[in-house]
KEKE-3310 file (N, C-alpha, C; in steps of 0.2 Angstrom, whole numbers, plus 5000, padded with zeros to 4 digits):
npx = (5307:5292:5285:5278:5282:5294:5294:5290:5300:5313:5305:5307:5318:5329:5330:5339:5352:5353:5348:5341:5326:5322:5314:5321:5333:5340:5351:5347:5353:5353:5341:5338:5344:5339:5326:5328:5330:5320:5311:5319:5316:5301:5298:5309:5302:5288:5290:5296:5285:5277:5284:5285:5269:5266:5274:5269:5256:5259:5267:5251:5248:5254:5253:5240:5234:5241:5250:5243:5234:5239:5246:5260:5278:5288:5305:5316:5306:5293:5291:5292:5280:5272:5273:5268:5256:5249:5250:5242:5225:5225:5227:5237:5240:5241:5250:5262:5263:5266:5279:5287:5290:5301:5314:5311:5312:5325:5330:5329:5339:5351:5349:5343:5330:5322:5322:5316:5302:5298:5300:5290:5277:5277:5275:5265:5254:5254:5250:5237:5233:5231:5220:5212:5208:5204:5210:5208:5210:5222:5226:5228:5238:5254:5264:5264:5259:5271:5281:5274:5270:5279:5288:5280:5279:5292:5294:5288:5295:5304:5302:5300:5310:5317:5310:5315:5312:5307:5299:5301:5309:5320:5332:5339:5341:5350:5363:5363:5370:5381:5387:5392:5397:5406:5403:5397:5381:5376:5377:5372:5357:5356:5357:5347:5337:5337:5335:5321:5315:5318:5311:5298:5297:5297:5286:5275:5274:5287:5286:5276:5286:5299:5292:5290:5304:5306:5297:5304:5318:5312:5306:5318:5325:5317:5317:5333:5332:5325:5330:5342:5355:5363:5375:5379:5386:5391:5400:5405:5411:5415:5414:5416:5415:5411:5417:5422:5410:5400:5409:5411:5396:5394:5402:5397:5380:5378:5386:5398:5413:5427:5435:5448:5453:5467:5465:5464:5454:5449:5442:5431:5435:5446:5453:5455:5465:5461:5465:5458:5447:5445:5429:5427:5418:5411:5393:5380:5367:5354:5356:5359:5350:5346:5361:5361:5350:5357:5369:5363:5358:5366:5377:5369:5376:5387:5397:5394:5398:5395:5398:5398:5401:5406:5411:5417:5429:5438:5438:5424:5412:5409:5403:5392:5383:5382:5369:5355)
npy = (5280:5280:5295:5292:5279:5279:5288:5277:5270:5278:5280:5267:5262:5269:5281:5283:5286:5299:5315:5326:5320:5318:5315:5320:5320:5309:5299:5291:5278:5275:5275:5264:5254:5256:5251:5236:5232:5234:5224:5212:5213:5211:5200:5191:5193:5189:5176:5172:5174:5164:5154:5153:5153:5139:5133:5134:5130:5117:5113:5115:5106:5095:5096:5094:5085:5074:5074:5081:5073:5061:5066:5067:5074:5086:5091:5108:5123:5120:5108:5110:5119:5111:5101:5106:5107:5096:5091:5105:5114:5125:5132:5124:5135:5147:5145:5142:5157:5160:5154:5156:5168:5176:5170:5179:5190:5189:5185:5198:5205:5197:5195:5205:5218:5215:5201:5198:5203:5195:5182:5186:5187:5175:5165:5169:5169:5153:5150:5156:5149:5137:5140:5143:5134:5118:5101:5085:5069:5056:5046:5034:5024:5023:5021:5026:5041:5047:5043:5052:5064:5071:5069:5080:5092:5095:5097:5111:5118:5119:5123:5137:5143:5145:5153:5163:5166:5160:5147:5141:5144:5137:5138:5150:5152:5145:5147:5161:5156:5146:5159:5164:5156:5149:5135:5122:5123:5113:5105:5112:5112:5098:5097:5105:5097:5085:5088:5091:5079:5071:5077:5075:5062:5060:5066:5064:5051:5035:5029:5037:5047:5039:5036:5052:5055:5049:5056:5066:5064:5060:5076:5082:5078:5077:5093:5095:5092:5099:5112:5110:5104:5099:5107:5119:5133:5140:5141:5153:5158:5170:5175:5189:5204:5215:5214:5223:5232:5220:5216:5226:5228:5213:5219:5230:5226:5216:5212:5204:5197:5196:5188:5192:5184:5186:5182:5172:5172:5161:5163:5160:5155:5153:5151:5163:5172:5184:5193:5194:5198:5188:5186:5179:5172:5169:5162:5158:5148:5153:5165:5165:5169:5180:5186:5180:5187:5199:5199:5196:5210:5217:5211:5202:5192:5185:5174:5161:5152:5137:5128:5116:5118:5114:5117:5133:5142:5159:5176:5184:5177:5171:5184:5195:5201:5215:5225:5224)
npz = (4899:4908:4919:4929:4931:4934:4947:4956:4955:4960:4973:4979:4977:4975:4981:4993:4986:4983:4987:4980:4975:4962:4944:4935:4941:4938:4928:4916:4913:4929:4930:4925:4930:4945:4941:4937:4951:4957:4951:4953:4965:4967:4962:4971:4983:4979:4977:4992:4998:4990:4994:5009:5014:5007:5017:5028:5027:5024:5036:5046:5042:5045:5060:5065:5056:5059:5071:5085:5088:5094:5102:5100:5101:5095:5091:5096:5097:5092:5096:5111:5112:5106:5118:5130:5125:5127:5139:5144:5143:5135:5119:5103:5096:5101:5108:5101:5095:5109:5115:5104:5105:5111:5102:5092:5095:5100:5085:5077:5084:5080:5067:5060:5054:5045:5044:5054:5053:5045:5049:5059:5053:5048:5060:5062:5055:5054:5067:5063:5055:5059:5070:5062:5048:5043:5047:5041:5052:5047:5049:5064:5065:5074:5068:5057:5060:5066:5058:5046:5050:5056:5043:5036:5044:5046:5030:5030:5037:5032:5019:5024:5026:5016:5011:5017:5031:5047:5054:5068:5080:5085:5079:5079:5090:5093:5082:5089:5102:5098:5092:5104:5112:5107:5102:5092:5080:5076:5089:5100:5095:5096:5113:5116:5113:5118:5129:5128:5125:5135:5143:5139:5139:5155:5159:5148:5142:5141:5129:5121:5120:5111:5101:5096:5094:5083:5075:5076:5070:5055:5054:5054:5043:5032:5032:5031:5016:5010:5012:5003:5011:5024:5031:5043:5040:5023:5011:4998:4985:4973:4955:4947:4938:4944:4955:4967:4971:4974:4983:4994:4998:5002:5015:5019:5022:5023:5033:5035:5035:5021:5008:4997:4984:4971:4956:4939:4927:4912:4898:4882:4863:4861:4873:4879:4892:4907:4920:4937:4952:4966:4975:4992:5006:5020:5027:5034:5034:5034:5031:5016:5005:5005:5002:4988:4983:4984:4977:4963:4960:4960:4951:4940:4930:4938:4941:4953:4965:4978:4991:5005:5022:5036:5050:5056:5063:5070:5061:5057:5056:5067:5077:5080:5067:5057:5056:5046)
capx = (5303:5286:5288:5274:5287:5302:5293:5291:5306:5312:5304:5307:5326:5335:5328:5344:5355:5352:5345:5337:5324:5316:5313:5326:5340:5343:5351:5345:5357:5353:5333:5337:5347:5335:5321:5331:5333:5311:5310:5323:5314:5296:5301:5311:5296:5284:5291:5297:5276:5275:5285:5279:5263:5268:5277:5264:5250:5262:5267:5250:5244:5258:5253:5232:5233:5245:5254:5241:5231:5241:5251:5267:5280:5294:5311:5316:5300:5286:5290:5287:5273:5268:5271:5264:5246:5247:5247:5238:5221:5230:5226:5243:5241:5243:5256:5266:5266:5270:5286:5293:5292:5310:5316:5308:5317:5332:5332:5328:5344:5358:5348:5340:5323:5317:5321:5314:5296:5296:5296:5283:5273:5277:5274:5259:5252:5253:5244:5230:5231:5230:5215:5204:5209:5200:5211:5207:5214:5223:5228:5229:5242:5257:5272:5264:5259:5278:5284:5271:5271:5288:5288:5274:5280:5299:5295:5285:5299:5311:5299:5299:5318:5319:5305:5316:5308:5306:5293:5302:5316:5327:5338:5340:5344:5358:5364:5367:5374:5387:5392:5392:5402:5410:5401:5395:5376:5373:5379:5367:5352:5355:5357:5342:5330:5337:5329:5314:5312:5316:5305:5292:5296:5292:5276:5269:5276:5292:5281:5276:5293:5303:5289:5292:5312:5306:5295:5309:5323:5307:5306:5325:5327:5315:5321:5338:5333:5321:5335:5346:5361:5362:5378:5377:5387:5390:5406:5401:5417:5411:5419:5412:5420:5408:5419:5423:5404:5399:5414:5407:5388:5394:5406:5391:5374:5379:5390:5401:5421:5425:5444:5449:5460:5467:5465:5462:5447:5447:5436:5432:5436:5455:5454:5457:5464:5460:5465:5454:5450:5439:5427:5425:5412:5407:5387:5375:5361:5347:5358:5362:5342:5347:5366:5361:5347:5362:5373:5359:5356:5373:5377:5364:5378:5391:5399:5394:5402:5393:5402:5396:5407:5404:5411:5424:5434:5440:5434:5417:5408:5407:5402:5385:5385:5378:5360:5354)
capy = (5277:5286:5298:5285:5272:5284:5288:5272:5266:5284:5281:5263:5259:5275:5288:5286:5287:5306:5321:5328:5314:5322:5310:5323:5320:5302:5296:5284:5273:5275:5273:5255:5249:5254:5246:5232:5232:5236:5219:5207:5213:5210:5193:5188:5193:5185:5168:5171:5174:5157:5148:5153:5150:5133:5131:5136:5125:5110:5114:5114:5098:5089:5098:5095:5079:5069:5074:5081:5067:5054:5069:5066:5081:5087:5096:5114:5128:5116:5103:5116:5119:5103:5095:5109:5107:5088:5093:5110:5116:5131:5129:5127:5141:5154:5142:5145:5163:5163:5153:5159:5178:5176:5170:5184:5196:5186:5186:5206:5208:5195:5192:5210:5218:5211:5192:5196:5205:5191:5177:5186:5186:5168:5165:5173:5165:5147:5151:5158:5142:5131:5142:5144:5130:5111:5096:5079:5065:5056:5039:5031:5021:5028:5023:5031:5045:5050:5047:5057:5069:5073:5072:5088:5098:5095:5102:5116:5124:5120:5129:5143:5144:5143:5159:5169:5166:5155:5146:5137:5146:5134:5139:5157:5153:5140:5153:5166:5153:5147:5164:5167:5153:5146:5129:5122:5125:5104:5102:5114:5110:5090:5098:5108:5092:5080:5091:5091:5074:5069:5079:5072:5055:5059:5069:5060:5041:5034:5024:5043:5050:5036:5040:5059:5055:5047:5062:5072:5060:5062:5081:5084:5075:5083:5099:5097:5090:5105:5118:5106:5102:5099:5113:5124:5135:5141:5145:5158:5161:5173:5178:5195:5208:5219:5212:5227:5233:5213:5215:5232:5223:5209:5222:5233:5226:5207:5211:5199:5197:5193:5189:5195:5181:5186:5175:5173:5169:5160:5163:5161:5150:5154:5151:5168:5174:5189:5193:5195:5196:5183:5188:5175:5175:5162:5164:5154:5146:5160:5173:5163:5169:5187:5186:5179:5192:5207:5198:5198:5216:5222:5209:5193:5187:5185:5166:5160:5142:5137:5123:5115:5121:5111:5123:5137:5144:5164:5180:5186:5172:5170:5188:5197:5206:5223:5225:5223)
capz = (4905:4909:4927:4936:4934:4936:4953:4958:4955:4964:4979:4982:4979:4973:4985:4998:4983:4979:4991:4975:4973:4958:4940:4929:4942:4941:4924:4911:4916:4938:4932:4923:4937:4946:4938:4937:4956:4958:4948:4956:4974:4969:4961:4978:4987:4979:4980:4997:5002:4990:5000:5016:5013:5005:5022:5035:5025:5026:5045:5048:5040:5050:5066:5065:5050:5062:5079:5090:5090:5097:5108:5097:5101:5089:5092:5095:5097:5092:5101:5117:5111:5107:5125:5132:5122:5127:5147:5146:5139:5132:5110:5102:5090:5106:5110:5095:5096:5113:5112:5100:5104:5112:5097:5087:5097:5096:5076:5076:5085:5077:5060:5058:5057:5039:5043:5062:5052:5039:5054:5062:5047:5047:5065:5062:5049:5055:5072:5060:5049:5065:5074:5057:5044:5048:5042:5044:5054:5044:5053:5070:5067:5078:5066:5051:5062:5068:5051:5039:5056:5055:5037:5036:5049:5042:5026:5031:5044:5029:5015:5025:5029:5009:5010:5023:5038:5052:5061:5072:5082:5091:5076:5077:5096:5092:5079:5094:5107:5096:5090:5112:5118:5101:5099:5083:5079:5080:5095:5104:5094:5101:5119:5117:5110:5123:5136:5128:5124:5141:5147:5138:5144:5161:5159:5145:5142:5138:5122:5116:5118:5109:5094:5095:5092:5079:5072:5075:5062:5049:5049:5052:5038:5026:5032:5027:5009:5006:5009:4999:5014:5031:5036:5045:5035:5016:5010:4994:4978:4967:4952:4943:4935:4949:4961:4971:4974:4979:4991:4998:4999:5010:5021:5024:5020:5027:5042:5034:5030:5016:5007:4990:4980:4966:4951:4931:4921:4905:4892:4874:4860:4861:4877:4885:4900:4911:4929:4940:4958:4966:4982:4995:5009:5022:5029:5037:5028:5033:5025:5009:5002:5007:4998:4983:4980:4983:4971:4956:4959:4957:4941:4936:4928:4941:4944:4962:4968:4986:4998:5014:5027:5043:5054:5055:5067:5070:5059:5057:5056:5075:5079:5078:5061:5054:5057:5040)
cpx = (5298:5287:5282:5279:5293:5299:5292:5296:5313:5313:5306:5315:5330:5335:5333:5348:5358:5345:5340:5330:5318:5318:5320:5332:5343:5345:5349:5348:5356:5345:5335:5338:5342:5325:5322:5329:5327:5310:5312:5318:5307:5297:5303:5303:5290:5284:5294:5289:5275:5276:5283:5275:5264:5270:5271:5258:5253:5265:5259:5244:5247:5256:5245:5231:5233:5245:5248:5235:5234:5245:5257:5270:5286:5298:5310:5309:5292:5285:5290:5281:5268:5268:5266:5256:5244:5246:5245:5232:5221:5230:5235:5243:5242:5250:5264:5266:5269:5277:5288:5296:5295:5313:5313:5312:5323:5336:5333:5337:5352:5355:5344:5333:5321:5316:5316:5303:5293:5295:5290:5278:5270:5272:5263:5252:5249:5247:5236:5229:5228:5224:5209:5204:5207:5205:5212:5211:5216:5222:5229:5236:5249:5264:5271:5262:5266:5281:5279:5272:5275:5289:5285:5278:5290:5301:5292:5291:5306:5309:5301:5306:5320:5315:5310:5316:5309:5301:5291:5311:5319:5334:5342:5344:5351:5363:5369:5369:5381:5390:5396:5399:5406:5408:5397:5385:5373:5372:5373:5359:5349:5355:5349:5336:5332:5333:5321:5311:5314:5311:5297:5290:5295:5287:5273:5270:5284:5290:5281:5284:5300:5298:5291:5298:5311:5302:5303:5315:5320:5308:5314:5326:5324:5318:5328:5336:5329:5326:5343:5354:5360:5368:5376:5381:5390:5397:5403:5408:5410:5416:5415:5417:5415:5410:5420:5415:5401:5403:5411:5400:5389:5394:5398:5384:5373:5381:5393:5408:5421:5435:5442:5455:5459:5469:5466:5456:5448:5443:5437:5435:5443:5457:5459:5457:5465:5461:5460:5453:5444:5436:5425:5423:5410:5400:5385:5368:5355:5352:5360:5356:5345:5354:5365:5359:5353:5367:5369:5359:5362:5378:5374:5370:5386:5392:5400:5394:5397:5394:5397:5403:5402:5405:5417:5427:5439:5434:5428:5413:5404:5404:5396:5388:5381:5371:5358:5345)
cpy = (5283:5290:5294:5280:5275:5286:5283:5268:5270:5282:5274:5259:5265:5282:5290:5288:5296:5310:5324:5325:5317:5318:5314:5322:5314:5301:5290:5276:5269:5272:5266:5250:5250:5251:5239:5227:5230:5228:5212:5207:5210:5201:5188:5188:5190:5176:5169:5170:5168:5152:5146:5151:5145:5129:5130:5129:5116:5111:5113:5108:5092:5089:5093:5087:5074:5070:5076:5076:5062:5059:5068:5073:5080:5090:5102:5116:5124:5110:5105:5116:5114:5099:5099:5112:5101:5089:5100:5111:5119:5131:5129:5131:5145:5151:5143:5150:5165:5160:5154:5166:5178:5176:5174:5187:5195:5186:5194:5206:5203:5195:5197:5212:5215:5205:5192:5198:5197:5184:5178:5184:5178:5162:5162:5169:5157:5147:5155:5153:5135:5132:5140:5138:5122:5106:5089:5076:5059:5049:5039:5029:5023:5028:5028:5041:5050:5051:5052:5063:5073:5076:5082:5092:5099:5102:5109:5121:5124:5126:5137:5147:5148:5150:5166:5170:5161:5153:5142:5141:5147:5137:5146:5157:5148:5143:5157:5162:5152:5153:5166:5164:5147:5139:5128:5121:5118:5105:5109:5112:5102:5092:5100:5102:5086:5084:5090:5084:5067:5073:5076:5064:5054:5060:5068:5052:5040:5033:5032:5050:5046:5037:5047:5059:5054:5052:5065:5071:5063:5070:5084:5083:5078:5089:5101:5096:5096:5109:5114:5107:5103:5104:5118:5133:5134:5143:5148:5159:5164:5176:5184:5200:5216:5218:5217:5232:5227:5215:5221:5232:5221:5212:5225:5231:5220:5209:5205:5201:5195:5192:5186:5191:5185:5182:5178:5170:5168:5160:5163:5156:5149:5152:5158:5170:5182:5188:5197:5194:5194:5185:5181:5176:5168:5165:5157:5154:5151:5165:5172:5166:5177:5188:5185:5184:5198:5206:5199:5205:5219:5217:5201:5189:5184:5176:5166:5152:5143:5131:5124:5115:5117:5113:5126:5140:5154:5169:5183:5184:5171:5177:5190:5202:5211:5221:5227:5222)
cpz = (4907:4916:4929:4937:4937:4943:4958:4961:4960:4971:4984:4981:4977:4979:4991:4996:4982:4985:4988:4972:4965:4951:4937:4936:4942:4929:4921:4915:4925:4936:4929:4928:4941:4947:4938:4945:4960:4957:4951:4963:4974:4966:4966:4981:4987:4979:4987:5001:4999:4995:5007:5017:5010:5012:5027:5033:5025:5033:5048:5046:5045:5058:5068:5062:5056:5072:5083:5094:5095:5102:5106:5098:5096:5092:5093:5097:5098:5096:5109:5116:5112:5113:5130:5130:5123:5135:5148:5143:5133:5123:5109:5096:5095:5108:5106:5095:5103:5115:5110:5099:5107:5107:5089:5087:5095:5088:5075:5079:5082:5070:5056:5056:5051:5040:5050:5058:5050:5046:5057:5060:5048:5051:5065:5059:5052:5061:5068:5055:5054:5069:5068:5053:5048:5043:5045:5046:5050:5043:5060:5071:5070:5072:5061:5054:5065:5061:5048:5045:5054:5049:5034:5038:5045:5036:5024:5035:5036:5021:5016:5024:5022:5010:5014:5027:5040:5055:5067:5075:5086:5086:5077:5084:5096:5088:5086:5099:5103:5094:5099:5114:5113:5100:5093:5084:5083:5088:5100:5101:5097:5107:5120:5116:5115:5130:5134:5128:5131:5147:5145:5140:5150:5162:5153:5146:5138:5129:5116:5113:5114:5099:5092:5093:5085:5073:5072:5071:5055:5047:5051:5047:5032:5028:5028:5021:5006:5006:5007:5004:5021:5036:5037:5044:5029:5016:5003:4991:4975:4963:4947:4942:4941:4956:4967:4976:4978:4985:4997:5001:5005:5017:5024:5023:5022:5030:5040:5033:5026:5015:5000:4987:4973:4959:4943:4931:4915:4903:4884:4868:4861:4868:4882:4889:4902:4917:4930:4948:4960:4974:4985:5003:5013:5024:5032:5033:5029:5029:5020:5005:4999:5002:4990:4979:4978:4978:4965:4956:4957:4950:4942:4934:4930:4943:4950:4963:4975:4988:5001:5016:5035:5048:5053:5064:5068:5065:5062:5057:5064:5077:5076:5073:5063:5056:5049:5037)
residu = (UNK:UNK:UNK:UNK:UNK:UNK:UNK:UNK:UNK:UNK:UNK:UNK:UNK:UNK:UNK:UNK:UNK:UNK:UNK:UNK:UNK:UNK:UNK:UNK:UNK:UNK:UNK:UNK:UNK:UNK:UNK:UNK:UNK:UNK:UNK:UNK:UNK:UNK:UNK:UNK:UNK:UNK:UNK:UNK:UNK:UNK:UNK:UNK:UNK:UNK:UNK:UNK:UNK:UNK:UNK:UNK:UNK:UNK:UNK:UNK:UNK:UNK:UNK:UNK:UNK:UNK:UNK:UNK:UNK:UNK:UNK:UNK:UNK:UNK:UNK:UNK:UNK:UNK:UNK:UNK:UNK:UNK:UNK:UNK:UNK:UNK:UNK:UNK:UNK:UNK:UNK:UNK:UNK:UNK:UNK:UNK:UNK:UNK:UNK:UNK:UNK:UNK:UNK:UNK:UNK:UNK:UNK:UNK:UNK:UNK:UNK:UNK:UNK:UNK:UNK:UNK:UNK:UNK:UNK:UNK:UNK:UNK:UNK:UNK:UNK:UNK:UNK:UNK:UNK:UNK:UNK:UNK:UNK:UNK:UNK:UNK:UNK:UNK:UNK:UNK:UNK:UNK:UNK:UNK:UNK:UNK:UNK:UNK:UNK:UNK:UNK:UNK:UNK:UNK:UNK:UNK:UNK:UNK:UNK:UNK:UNK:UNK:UNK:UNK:UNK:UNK:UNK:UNK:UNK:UNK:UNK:UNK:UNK:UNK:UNK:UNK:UNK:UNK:UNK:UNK:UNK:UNK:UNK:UNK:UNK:UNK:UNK:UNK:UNK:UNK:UNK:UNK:UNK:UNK:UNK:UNK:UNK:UNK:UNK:UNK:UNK:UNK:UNK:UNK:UNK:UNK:UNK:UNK:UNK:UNK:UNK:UNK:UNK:UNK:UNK:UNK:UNK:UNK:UNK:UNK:UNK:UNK:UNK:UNK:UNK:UNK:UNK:UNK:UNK:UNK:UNK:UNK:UNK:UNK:UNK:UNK:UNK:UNK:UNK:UNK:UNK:UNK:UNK:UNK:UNK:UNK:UNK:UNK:UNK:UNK:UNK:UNK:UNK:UNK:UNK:UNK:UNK:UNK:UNK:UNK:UNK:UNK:UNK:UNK:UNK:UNK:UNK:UNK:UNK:UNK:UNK:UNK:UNK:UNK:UNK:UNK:UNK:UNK:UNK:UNK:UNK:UNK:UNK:UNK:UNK:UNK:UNK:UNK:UNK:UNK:UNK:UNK:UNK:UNK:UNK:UNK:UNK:UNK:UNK:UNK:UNK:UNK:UNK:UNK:UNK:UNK:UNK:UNK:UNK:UNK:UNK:UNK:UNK:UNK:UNK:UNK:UNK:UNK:UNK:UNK:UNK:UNK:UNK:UNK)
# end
């Protein structure tokens, strides 16, 4: 491996490893892992900016194409926004940023500073797709304008989810309540959009907020189908013969518990058995993008199961994890 890559690879994943940071102190072996590791992160990264940008560009067809025409509102964050651009002058691209910089903050401190950079980004992005980007009015007609509405913006807030980030962040606050006061994710997310969608019934029209509900079925519904399930947490089996480093991952680099059955693996024509011990991990659907990636790094070739888990009950699932 030539010293430009060996510095590279050096300065951008191995450099906490070793005090030494010099090309001759890292073996062969420490320089492929970490090339390996160079490789898996720019790959992550560059579909995490696809999707994003896949997301934002469909957030703001749904926003611009459909909803602000008729003054239709959505759920959670945008749907703030959105009632708030139907009774004030105010553009909603500023609106969007400034809504959501609570829950900015709020992600930085339960969901660490990369998922909190990467929303900004996201954030960011949309209110510059919504200010500068021109996209036609689509249709008048109100039904198709709540469905296809809903539908866009849906799969836009779910693209990004899938990307890493957020561009709508009732979730991140639903998230930190129920870990606060032990209720389930649902159940605040429906408290939260019944305020708004009575709010919209006073100070727009009954007529506009029974359409809005109806946007807001649309894009809950692509949302869950883009990040393929509607719980709101993962349960995670993993069976790897690198079980003891995943476990130490989750513990320190997720802010996660974990528990350690021990099992057999069959393999082989004969039907082979090995004991083995098996890591198991519940998460939340924003940190399954982040888990997966740290499982490849430490073996690609590790068997990982994922469950819907509807809700839980005790450990560490309820408490703010590690900063990550």
């Amino acid at each position: 491996m030539n010293s430009l890559w060996s510095r590279i690879i050096i300065s951008t994943t191995l450099y906490r490893k070793k005090k030494n940071n010099k090309p001759d102190s890292y073996s062969d072996y420490e320089l492929a892992r970490g090339y390996r590791e160079l490789k898996i992160n720019l790959v992550r990264y560059l579909k995490d900016f696809f999707l994003i940008t896949l997301g934002i560009f469909s957030a703001s067809f749904g926003f611009k194409g459909f909803l602000l025409t008729n003054h239709f509102i959505d759920g959670g964050a945008t749907g703030i926004s959105l009632l708030i651009s139907a009774l004030t002058p105010v553009p909603l691209y500023l609106l969007i940023i400034c809504v959501n910089i609570p829950f900015v903050i709020l992600a930085y401190n339960i969901l660490g500073r990369n998922f909190a950079i990467k929303t900004t980004l996201a954030i960011s992005g949309l209110a510059l797709c919504l200010a500068n980007v021109h996209f036609p009015d689509i249709t008048q007609d109100n039904l198709l304008v709540a469905v296809f509405g809903g539908f866009f913006l849906g799969a836009g807030i779910g693209l990004a989810i899938r990307g890493g980030a957020v561009i709508d962040g009732t979730e991140v606050l639903a998230i930190y309540l129920s870990r606060k006061f032990g209720t389930t994710i649902g159940d605040i997310i429906i408290v939260i959009n019944i305020i708004i969608f009575s709010s919209a019934a006073y100070l727009l029209s009954m007529e506009i907020a029974l359409y809005s509900m109806i946007t807001y079925l649309a894009a809950s519904k692509t949302l869950d189908f883009i990040i393929e399930g509607i719980e709101e947490y993962t349960g995670v089996t993993i069976v790897s013969s690198h079980n003891d480093e995943i476990r130490q991952m989750i513990i320190d680099n997720m802010g996660r518990g974990v528990t350690v059955y021990n099992g057999k693996r069959g393999f082989g024509k004969k039907g082979e058995v090995k004991e083995i011990d098996i890591v198991y991990t519940v998460v939340t659907r924003l940190e399954l993008n982040k888990l997966n990636t740290e499982i490849e790094k430490i073996d690609p070739n590790a068997f990982v199961v994922m469950s819907s888990i509807k809700e839980t009950k005790g450990g560490m699932i309820k408490k703010r994890p590690l900063k990550h």
